[in-house]
C-alpha atoms as a printed R data frame, in Angstrom:
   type eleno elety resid chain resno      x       y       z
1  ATOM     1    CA   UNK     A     1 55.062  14.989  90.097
2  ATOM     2    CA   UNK     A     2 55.209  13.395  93.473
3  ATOM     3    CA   UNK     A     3 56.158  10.234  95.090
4  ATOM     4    CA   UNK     A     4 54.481   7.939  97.581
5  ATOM     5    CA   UNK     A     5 54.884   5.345  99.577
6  ATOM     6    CA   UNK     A     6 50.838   5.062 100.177
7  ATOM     7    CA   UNK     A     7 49.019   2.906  97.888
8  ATOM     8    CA   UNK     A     8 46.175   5.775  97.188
9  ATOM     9    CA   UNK     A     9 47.509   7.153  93.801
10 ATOM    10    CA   UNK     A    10 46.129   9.940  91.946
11 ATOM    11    CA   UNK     A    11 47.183  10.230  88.508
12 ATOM    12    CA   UNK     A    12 50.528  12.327  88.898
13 ATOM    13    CA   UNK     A    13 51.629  10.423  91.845
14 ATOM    14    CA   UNK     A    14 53.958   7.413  91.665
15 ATOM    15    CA   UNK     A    15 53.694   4.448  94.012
16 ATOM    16    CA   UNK     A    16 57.069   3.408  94.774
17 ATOM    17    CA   UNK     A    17 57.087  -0.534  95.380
18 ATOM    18    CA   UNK     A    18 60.768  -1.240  95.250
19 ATOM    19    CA   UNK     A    19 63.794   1.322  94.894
20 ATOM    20    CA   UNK     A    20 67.662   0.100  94.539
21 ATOM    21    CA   UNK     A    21 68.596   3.342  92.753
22 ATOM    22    CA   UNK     A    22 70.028   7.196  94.312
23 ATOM    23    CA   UNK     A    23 66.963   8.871  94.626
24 ATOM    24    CA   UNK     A    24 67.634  11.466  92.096
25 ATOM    25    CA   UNK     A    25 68.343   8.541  89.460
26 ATOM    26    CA   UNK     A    26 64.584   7.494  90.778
27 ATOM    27    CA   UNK     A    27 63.414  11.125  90.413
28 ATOM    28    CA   UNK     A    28 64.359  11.315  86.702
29 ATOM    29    CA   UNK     A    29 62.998   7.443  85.869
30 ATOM    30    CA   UNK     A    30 59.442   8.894  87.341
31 ATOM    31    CA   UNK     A    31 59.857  12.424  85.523
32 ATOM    32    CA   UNK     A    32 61.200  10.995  82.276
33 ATOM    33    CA   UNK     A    33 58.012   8.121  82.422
34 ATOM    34    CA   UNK     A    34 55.318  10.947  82.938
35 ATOM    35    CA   UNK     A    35 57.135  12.934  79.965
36 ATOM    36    CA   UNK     A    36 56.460   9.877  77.712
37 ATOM    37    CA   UNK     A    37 53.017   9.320  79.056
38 ATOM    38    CA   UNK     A    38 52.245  12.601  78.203
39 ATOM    39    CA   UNK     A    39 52.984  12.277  74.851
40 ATOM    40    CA   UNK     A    40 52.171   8.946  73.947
41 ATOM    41    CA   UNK     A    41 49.148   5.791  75.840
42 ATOM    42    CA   UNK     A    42 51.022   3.119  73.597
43 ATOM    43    CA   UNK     A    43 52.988   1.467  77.082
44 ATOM    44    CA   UNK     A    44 55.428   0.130  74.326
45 ATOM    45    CA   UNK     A    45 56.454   3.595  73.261
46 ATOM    46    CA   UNK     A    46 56.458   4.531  77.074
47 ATOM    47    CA   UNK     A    47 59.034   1.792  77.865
48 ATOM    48    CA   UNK     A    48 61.471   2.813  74.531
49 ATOM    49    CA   UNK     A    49 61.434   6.291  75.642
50 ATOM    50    CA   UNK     A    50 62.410   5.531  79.162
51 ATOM    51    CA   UNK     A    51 65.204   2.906  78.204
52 ATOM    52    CA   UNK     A    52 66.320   5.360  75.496
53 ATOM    53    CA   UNK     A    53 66.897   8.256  77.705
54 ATOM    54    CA   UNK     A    54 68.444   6.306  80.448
55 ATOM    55    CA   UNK     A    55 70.956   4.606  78.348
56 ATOM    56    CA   UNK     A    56 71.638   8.573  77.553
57 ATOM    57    CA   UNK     A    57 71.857  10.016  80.268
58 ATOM    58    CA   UNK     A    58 72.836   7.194  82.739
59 ATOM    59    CA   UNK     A    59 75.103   4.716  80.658
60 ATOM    60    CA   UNK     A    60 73.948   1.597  78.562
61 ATOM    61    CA   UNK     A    61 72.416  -0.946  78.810
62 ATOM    62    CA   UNK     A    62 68.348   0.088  80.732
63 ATOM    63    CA   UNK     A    63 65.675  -2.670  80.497
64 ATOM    64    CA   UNK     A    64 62.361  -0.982  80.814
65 ATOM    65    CA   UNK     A    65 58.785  -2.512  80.960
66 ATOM    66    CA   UNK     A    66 55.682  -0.874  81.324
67 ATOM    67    CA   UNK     A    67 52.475  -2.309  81.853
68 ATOM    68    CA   UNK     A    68 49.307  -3.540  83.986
69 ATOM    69    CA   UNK     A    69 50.100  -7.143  84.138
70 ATOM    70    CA   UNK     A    70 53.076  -8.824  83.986
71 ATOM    71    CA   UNK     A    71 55.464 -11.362  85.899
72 ATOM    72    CA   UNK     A    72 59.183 -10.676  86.515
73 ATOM    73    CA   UNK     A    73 62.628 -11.948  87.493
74 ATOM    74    CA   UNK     A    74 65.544 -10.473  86.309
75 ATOM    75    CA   UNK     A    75 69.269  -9.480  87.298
76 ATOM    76    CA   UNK     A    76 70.548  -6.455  87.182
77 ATOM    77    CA   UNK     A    77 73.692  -4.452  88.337
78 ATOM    78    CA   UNK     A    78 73.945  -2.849  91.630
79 ATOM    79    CA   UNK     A    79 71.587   0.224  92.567
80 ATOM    80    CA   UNK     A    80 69.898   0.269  89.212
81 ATOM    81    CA   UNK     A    81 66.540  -0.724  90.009
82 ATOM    82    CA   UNK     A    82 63.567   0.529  89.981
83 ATOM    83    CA   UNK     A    83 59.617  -0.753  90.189
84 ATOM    84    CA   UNK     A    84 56.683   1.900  91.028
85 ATOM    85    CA   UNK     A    85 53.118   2.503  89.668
86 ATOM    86    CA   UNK     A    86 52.108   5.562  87.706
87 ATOM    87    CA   UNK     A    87 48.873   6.363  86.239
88 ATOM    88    CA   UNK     A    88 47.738   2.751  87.167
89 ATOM    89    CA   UNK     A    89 50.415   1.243  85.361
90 ATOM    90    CA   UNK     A    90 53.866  -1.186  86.493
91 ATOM    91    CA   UNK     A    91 57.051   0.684  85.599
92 ATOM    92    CA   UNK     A    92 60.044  -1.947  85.847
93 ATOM    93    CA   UNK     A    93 63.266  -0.072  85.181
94 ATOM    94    CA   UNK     A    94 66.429  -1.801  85.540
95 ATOM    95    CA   UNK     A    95 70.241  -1.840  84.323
96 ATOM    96    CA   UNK     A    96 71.954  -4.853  83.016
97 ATOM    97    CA   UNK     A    97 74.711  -5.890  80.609
């Protein structure tokens, strides 16, 4: 797994776009999305996965969207966001509530 800040992505690299997280807590939302892309092309599944192991290992309540085309605005608590590409896809990982 790596991380980039270029927009050339191969398929193992992420793109980060915006990062108000500790980088480890970044490092794990990348690692934990590959795991679930790994195992699973449904992006729904993807997103569960994600949200269910955060709220696990980091605290409830994650908000997780993955997908090629979508809009956002949303609130969430102080450094616990995350957006970055992987595998061509938008990951939006955030905390709130």
């Amino acid at each position: 797994m790596q991380v980039n800040s270029s927009p050339e992505l191969d398929s193992e690299t992420a793109f980060i776009e915006v990062n108000e997280m500790p980088v480890g807590m970044q490092a794990d939302a990348v690692r934990f999305t590959v795991d679930a892309m790994n195992k699973n092309h449904d992006k729904g599944i993807v997103a569960a996965y994600v949200k269910r192991v955060f709220d696990k290992t980091y605290e409830p309540s994650w908000h997780c969207v993955v997908g090629r085309n979508f809009g956002s605005c949303v609130g969430h608590e102080g450094r616990s966001f995350t957006y970055f590409y992987l595998r061509e896809n938008g990951v939006l990982l955030f905390k709130c509530g």
